[in-house]
C-alpha positions as CSV (number, residue, x, y, z in Angstrom):
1,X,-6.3,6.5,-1.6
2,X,-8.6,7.2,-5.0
3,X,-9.2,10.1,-3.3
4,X,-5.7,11.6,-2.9
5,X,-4.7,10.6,-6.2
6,X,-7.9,12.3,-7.9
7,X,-7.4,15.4,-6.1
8,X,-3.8,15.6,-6.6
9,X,-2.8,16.3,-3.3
10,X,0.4,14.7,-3.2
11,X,1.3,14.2,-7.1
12,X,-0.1,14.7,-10.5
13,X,1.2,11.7,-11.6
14,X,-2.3,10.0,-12.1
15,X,-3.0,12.5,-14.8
16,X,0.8,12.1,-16.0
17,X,0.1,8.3,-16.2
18,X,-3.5,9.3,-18.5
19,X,-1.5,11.5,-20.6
20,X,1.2,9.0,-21.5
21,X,-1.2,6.2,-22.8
22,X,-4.3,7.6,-23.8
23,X,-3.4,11.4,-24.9
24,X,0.3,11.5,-26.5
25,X,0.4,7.2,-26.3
26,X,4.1,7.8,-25.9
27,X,3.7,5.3,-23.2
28,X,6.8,7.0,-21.3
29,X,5.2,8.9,-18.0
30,X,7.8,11.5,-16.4
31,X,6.7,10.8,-12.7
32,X,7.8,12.8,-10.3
33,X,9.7,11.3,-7.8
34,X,10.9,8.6,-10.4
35,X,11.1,6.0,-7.9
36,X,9.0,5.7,-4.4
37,X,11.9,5.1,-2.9
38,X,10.4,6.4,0.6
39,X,7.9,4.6,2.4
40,X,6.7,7.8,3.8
41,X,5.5,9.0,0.1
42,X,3.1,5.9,0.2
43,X,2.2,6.6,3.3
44,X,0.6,9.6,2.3
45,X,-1.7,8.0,0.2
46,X,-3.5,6.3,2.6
47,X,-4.5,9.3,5.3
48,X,-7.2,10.7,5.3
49,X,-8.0,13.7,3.7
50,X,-7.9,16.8,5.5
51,X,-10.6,18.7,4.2
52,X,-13.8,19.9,6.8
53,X,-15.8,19.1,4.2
54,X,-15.0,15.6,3.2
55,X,-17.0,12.9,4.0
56,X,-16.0,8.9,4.5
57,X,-17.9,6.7,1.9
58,X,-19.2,4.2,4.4
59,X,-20.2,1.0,2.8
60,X,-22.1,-1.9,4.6
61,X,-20.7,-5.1,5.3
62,X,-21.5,-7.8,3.1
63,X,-23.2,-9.9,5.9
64,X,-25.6,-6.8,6.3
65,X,-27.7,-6.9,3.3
66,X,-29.6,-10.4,3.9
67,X,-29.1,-12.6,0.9
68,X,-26.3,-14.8,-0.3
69,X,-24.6,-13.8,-3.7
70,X,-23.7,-16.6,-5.8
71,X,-22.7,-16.7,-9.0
72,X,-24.9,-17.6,-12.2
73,X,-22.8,-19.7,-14.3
């Protein structure tokens, strides 16, 4: 999904989003639809990306790496 929305394949509202609270602060985004009123739109998002050159990030499981994290408090 990071991927789509960094690339801007579907939407530039990620960058919209940045400009309306950290450039301008306006805090008013013009996204484009408006609404996700579509569940195809979403949809999108979560495909893969269709680029030959793209690679999955493949992370191991948690069991994989031998020790048990706990926390320090």
């Amino acid at each position: 999904m990071v991927c789509h929305v960094m690339r801007g394949d579907f939407s530039r509202d990620f960058f919209e989003g940045c400009r309306a609270i950290l450039l301008d602060k306006d805090r008013n985004p013009k996204w484009i639809p408006p609404t996700l009123e579509q569940d195809e739109v979403v949809e999108k998002y979560f495909s893969k990306v269709d680029d030959p050159q793209w690679e999955d990030l493949n992370l191991p499981s948690r069991g994989s790496h031998g020790r048990i994290l706990a926390p320090k408090l």
